[in-house]
C-alpha positions in Angstrom: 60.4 -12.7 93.7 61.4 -15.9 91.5 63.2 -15.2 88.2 59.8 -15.5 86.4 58.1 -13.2 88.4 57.8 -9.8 86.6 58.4 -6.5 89.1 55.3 -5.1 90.3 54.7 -1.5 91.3 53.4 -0.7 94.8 49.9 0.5 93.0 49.9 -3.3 90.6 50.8 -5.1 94.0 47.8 -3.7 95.8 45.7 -4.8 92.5 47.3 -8.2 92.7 46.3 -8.3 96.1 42.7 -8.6 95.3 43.0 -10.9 92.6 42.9 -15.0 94.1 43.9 -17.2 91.1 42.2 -20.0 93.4 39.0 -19.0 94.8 36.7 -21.4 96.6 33.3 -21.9 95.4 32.1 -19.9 98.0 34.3 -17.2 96.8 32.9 -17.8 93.4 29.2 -17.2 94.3 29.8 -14.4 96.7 27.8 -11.0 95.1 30.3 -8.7 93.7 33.3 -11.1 93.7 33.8 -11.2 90.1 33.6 -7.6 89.7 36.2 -6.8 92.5 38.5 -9.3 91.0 37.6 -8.2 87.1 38.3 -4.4 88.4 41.8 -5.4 90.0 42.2 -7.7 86.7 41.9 -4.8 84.3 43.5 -2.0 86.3 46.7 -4.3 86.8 46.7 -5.1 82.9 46.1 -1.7 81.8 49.2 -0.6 84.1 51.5 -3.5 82.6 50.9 -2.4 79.4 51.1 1.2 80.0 54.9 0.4 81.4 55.4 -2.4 78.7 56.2 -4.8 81.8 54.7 -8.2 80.2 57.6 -10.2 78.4 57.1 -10.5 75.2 57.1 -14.0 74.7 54.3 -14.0 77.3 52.5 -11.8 75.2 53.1 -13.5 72.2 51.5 -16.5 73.6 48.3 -15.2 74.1 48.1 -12.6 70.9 49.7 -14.5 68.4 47.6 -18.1 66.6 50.9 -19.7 66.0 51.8 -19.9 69.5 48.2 -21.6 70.8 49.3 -25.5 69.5 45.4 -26.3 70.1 43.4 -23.0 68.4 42.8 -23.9 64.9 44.8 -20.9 63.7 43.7 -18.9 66.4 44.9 -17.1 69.2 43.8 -16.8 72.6 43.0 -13.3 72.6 41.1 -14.4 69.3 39.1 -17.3 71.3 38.0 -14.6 73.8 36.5 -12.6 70.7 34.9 -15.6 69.0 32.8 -16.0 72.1 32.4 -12.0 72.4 34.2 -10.5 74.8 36.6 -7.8 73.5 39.0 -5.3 74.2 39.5 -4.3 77.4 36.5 -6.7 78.6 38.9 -10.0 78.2 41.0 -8.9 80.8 37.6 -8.6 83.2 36.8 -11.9 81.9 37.2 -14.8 84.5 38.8 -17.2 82.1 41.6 -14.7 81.6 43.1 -15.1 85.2 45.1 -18.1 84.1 46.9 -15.7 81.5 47.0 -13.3 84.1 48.7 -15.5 86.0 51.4 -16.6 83.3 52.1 -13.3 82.8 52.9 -12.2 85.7 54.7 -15.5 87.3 55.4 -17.6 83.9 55.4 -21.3 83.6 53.4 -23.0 85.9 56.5 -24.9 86.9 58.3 -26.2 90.2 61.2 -23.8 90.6 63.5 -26.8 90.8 61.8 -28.3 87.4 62.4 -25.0 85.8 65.6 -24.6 87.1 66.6 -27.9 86.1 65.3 -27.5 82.5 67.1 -23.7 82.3 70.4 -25.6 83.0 69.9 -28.3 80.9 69.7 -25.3 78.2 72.5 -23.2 79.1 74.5 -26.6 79.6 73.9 -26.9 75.7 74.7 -23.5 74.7 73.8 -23.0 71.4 71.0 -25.1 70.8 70.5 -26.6 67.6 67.8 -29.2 66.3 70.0 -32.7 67.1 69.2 -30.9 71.0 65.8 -31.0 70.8 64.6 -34.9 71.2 66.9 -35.1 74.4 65.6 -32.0 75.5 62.4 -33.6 75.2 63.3 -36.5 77.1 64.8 -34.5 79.7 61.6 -32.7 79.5 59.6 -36.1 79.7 62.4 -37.3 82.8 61.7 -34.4 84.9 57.3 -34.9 84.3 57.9 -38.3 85.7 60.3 -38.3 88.1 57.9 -34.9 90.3 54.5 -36.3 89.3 53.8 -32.8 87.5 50.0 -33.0 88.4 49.5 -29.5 86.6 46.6 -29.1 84.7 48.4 -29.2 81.3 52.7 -29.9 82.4 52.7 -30.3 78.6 52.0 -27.0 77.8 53.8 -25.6 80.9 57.2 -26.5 79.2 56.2 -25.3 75.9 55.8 -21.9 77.7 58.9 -22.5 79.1 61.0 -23.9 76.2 59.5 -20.3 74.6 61.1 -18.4 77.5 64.8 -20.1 77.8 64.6 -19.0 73.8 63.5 -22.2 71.8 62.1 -21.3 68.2 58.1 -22.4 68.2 59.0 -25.6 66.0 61.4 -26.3 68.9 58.8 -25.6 71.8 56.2 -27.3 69.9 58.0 -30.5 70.2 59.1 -30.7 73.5 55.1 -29.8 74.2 54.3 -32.8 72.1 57.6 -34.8 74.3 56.0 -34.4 77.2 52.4 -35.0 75.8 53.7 -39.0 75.7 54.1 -39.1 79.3 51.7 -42.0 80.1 
């Protein structure tokens, strides 16, 4: 278990277990797949919330429209309902592994890249706005230099500038730092 990882139970560990975050297309089309995976999905949610296990800046990022830069005032859970899925049914939903997956092991990050970025914070201490720019750059620095090929590195470290305790305005502009990366 990382630092990001949250503790499972033995019961949410045997969930996880038939949850793949990857699956092939094969995987995809096999009868029954989705519903195994939207079962373990579900139960594994329901349990997290029942013990209050998610972070809440995890949560946060998925309940709350300020924290989702691109959603037009509206939040991820909120997205889900737009389209008509609600309640318990987003957390069957296919699209909602990726959160899923945030929750449970956070930023989408190397460990050395979030590591890197931790230290950089607690170097600083008490972070204050003249921090944020080099932050950004450090931010920027550390996309380069490991060829982040995430899907979105961007919005990986303003998950994780959220986590190590940034303010939004803060997270938002080491997001939009590491946007520039060309």
């Amino acid at each position: 278990m990382t630092k990001n990882e949250i503790e499972l139970t033995a019961e949410e560990r045997a969930l996880l277990a038939k949850i793949n975050f990857n699956p092939s297309p094969s995987d995809r089309e096999e009868h029954g797949y989705w519903n195994t995976v939207g079962g373990a999905s579900l139960g594994l949610m329901k349990s997290l919330i029942a013990r209050n296990a998610i972070p809440e800046v995890r949560t946060e990022y998925f309940s709350n429209p300020d924290f989702n830069v691109r959603g037009r005032s509206r939040s991820r859970a909120e997205i889900f309902e737009s389209h008509g899925t609600r309640g318990e049914a987003i957390f069957r939903h296919p699209n909602f592994l990726k959160y899923l997956h945030y929750f449970l092991y956070g930023p989408d990050l190397p460990t050395h890249v979030l590591q890197a970025f931790r230290q950089r914070i607690a170097d600083i201490g008490f972070v204050t706005s003249s921090d944020i720019s080099p932050l950004g750059a450090f931010a920027r620095q550390l996309t380069r230099t490991n060829r982040l090929d995430a899907s979105d590195p961007a919005e990986e470290f303003f998950k994780l500038a959220l986590e190590c305790g940034l303010e939004l305005h803060e997270a938002k502009s080491i997001r939009n730092s590491v946007k520039a990366v060309r």
